[in-house]
MMTF fields as JSON, N, C-alpha, C and O atoms, coordinates in Angstrom:
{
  "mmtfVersion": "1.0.0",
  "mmtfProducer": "UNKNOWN",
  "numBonds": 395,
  "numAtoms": 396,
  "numGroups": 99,
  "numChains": 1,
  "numModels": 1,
  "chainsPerModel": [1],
  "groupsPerChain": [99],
  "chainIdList": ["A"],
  "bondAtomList": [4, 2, 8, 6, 12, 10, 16, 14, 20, 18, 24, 22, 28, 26, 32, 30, 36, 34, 40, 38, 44, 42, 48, 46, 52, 50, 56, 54, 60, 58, 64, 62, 68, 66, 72, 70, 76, 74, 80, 78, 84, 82, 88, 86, 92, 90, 96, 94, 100, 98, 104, 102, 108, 106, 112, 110, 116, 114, 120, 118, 124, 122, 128, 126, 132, 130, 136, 134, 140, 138, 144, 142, 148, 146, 152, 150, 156, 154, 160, 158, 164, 162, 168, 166, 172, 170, 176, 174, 180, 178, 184, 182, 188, 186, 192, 190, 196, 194, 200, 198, 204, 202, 208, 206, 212, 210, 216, 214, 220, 218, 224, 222, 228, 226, 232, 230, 236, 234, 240, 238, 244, 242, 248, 246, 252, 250, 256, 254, 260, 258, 264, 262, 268, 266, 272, 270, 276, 274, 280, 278, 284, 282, 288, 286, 292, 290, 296, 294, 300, 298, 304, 302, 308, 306, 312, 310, 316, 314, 320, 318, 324, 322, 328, 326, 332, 330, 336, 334, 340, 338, 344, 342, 348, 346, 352, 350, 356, 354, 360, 358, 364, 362, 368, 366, 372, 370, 376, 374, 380, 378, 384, 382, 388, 386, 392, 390],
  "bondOrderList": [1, 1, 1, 1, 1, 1, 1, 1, 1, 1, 1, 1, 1, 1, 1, 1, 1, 1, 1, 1, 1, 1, 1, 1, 1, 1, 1, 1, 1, 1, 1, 1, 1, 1, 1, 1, 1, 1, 1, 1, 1, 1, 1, 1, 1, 1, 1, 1, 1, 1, 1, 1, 1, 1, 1, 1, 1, 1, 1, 1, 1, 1, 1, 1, 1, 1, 1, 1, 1, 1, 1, 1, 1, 1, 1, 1, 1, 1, 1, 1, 1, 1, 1, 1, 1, 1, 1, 1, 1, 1, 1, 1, 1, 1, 1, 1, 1, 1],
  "groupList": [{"groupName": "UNK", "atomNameList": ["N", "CA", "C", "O"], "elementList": ["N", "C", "C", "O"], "formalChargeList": [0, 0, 0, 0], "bondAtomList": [1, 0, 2, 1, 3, 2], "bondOrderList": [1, 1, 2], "singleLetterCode": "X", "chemCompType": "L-PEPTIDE LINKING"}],
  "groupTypeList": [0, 0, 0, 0, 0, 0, 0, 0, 0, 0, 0, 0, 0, 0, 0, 0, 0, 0, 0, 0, 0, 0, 0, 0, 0, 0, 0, 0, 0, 0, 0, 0, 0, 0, 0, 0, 0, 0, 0, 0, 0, 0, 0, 0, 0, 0, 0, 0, 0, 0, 0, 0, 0, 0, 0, 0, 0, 0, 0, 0, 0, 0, 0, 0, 0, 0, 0, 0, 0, 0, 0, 0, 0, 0, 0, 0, 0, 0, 0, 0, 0, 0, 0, 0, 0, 0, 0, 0, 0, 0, 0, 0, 0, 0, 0, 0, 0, 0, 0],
  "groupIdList": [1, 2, 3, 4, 5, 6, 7, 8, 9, 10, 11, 12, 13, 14, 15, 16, 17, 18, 19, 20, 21, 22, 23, 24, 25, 26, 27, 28, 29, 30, 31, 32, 33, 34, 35, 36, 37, 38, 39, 40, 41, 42, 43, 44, 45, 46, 47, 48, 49, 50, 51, 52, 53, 54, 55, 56, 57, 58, 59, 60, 61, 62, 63, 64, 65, 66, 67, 68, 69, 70, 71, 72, 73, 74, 75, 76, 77, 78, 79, 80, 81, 82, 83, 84, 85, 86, 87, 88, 89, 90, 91, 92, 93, 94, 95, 96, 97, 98, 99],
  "secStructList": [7, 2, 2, 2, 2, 2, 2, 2, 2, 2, 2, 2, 2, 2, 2, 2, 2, 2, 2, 6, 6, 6, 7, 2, 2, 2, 2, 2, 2, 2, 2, 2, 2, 2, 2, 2, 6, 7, 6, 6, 7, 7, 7, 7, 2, 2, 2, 2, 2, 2, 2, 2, 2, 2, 2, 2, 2, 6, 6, 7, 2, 2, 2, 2, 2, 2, 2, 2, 2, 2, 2, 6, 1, 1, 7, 2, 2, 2, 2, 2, 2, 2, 2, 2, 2, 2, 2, 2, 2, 2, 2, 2, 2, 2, 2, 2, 2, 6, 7],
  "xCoordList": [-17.842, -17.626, -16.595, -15.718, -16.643, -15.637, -14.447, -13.741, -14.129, -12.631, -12.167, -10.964, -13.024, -12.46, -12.082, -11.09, -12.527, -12.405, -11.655, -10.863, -11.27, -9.869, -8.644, -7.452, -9.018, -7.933, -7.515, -6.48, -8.897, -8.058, -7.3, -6.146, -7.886, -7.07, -5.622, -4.69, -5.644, -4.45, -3.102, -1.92, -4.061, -2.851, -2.62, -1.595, -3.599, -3.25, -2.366, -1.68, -2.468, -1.65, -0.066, 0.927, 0.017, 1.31, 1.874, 3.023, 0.975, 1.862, 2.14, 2.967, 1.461, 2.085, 3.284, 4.096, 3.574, 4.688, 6.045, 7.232, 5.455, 6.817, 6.696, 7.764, 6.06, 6.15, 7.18, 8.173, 6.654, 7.222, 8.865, 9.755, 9.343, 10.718, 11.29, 12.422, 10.455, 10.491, 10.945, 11.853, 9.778, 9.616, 8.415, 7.247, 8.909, 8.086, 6.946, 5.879, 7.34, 6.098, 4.738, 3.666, 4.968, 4.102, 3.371, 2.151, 4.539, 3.781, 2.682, 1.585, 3.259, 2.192, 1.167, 0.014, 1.298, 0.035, -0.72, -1.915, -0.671, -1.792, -1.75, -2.284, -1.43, -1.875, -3.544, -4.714, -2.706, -4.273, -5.243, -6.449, -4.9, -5.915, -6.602, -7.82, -6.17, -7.215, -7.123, -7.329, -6.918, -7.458, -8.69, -9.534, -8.614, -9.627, -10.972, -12.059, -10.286, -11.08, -11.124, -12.214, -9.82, -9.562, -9.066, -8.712, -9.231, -8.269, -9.504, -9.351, -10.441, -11.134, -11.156, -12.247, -10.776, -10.299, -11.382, -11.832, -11.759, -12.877, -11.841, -10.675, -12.273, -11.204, -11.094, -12.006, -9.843, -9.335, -8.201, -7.049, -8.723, -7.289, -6.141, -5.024, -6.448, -5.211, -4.456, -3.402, -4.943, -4.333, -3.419, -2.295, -4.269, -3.773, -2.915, -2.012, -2.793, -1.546, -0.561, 0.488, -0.621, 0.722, 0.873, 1.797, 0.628, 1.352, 2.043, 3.213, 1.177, 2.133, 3.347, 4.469, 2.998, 3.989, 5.373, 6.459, 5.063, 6.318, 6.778, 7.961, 6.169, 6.323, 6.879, 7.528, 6.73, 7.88, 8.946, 9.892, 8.877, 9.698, 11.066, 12.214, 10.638, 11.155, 11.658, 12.196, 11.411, 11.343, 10.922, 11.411, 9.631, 8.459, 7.783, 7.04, 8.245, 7.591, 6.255, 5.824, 5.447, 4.121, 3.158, 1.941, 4.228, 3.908, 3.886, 2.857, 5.113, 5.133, 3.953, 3.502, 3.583, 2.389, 0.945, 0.33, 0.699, -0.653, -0.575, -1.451, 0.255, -0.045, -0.301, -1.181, 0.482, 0.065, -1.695, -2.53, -1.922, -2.929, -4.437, -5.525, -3.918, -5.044, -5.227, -6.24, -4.047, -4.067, -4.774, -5.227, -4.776, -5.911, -7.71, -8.63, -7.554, -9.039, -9.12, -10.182, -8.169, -7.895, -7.442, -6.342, -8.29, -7.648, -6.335, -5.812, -5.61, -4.348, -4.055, -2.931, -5.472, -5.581, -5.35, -4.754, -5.704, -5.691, -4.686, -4.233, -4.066, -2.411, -1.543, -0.914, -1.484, -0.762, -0.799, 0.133, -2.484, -2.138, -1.599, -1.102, -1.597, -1.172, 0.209, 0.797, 1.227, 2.038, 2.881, 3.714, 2.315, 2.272, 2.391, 3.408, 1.237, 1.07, 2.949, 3.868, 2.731, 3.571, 5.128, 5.982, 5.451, 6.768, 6.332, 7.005, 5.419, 5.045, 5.552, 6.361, 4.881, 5.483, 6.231, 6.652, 7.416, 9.123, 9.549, 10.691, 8.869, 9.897, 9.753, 10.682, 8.343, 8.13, 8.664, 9.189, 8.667, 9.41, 10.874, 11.466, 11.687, 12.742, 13.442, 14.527, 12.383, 12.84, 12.79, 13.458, 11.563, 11.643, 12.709, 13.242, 13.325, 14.234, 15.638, 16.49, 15.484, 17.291, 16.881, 17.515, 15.712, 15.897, 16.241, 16.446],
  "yCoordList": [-6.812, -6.562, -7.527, -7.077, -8.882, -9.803, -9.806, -10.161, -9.173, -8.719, -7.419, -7.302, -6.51, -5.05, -5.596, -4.997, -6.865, -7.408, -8.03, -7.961, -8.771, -9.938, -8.78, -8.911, -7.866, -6.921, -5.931, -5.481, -5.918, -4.942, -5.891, -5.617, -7.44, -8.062, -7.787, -7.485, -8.047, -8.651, -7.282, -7.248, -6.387, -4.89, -4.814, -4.307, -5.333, -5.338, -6.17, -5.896, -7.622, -8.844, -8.282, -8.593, -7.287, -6.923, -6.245, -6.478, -5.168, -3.765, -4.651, -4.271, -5.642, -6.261, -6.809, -6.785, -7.547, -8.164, -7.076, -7.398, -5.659, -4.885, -4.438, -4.691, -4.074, -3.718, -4.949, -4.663, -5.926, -7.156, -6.682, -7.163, -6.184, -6.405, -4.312, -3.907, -3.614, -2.598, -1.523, -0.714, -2.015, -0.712, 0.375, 0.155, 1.598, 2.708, 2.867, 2.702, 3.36, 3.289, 2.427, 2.859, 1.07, 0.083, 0.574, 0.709, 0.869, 0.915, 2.269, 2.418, 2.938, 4.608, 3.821, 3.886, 3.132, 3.074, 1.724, 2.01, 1.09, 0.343, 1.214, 0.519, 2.529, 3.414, 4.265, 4.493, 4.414, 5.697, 4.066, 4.182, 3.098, 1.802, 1.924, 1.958, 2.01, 1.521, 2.632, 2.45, 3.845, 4.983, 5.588, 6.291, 5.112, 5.077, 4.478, 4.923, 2.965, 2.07, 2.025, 1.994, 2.015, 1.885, 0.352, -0.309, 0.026, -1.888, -2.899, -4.082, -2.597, -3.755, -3.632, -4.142, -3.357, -2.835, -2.161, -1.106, -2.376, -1.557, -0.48, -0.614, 0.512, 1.611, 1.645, 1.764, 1.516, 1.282, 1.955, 1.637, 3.111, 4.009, 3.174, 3.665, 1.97, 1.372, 0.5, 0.053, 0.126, -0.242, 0.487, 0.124, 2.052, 2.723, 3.513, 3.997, 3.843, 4.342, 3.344, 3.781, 2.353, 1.268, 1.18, 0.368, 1.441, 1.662, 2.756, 2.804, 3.88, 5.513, 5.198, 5.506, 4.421, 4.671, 3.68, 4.218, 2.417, 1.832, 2.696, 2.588, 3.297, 4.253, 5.443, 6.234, 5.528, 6.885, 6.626, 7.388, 5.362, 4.545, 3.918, 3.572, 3.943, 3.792, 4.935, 4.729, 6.391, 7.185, 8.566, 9.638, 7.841, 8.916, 10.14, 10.199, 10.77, 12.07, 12.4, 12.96, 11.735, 11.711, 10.682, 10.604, 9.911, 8.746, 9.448, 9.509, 10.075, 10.85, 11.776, 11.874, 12.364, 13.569, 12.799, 12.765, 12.314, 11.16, 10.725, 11.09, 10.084, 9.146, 10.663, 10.761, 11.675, 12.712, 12.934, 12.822, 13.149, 13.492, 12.323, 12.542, 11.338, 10.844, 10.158, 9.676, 10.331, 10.221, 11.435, 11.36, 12.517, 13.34, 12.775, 13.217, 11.733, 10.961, 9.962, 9.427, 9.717, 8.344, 8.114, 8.479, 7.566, 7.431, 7.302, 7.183, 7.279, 6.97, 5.668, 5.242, 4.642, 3.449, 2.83, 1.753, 3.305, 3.169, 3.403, 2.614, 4.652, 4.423, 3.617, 2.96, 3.669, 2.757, 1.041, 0.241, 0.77, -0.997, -0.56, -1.488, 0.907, 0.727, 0.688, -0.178, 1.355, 1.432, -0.41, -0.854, -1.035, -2.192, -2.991, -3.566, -2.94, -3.9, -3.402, -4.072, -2.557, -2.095, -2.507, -2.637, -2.652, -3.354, -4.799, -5.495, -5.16, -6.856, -7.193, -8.064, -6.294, -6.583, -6.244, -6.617, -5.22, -5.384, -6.486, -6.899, -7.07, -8.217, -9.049, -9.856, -9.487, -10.646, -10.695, -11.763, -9.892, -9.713, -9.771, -10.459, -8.958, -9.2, -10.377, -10.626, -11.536, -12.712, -14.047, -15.074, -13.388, -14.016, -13.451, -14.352, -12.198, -12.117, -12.708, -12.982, -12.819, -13.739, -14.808, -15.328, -15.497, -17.137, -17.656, -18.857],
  "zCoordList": [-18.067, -16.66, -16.092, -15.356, -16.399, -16.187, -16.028, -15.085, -17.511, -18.126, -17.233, -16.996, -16.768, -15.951, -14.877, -14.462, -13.877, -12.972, -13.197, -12.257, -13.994, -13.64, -14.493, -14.215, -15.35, -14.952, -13.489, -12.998, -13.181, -11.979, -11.527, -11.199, -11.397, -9.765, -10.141, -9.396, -12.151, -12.122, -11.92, -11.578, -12.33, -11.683, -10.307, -9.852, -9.545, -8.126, -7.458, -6.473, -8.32, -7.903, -8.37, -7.713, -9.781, -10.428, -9.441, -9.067, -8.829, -8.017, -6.525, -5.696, -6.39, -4.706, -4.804, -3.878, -6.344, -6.962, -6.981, -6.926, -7.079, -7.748, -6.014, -5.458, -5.433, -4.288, -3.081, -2.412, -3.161, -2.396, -3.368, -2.666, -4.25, -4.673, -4.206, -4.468, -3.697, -2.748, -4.051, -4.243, -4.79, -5.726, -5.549, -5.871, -4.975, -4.373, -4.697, -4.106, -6.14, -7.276, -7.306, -7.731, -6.757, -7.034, -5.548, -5.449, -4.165, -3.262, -3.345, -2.805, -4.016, -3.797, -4.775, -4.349, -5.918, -6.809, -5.508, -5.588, -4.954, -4.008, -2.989, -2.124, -2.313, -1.733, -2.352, -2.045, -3.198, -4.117, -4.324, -4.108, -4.591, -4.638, -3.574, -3.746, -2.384, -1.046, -0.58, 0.62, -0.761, -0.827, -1.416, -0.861, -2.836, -3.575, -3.991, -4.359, -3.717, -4.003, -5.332, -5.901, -6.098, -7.437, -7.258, -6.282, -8.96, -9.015, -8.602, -8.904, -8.084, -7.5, -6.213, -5.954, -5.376, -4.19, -3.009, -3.458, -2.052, -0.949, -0.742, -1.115, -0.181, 0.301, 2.032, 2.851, 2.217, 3.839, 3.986, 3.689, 4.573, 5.064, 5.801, 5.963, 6.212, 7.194, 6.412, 6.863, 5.042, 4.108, 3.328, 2.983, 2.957, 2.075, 3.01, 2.327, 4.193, 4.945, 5.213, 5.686, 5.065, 5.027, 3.926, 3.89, 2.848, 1.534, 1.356, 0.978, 1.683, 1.658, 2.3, 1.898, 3.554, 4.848, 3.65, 3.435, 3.101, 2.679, 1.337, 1.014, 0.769, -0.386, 0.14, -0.544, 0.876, 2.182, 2.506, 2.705, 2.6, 3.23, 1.944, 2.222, 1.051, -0.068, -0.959, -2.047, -0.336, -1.194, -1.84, -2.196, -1.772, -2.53, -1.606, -0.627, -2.195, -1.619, -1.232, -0.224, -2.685, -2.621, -2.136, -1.969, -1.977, -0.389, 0.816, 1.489, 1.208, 2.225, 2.657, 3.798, 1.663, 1.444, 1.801, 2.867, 0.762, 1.084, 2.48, 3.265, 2.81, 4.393, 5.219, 6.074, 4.884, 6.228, 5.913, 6.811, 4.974, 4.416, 4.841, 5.374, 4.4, 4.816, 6.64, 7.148, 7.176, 8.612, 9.407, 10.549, 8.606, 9.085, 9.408, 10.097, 8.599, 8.769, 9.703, 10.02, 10.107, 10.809, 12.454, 12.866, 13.17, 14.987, 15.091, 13.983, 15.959, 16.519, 16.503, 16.235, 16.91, 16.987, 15.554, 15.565, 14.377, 13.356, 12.764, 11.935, 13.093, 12.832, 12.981, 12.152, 14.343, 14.657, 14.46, 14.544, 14.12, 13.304, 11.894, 11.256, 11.165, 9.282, 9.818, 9.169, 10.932, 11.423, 11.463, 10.674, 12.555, 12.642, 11.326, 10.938, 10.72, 9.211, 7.947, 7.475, 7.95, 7.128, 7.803, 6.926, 8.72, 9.799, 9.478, 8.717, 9.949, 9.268, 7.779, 7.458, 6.96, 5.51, 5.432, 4.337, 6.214, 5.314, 6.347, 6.148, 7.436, 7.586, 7.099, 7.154, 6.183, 5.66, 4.431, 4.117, 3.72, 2.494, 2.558, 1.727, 3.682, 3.839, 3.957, 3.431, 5.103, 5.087, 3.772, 3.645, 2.858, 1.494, 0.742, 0.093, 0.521, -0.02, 0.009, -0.836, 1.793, 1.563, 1.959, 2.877, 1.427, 1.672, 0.268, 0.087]
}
């Protein structure tokens, strides 16, 4: 049980890594994570719609698709903080990138 656990973290810690370098892919796979509650992970639509949303945002179609999809479950109020969070992380990343 140990080993499934310090593997999930460590796929989760990998895809924030490829994601923070604004690789789509990594963002849609921690979408279906906190969507799912795959990786180790609780499942939080306001998580997993700020991943679609930067995986949309990057690209992916099936980022695009998912965030509509699971915003069907979700308040306005709730949108709009995955909205929020996801603008937080490309500026924070942005500003680690050109420092």
């Amino acid at each position: 049980m140990a080993n499934s656990i310090k593997t999930a973290q460590f796929l989760i810690e990998s895809r924030l890594a490829d994601a923070a370098r604004g690789n789509a892919d990594a963002c849609f796979d921690l979408g279906i994570a906190y969507s799912c509650g795959t990786g180790g992970v609780d499942i939080d639509l306001i998580e997993a719609h700020k991943w679609f949303n930067l995986a949309a945002l990057a690209g992916s179609e099936q980022g695009q698709s998912l965030r509509a999809e699971i915003a069907e479950d979700m308040t306005a109020r709730e949108i709009a903080e995955a909205q929020r969070q996801a603008r937080a992380w490309l500026a924070d990343t942005s500003t680690r990138r050109a420092a």
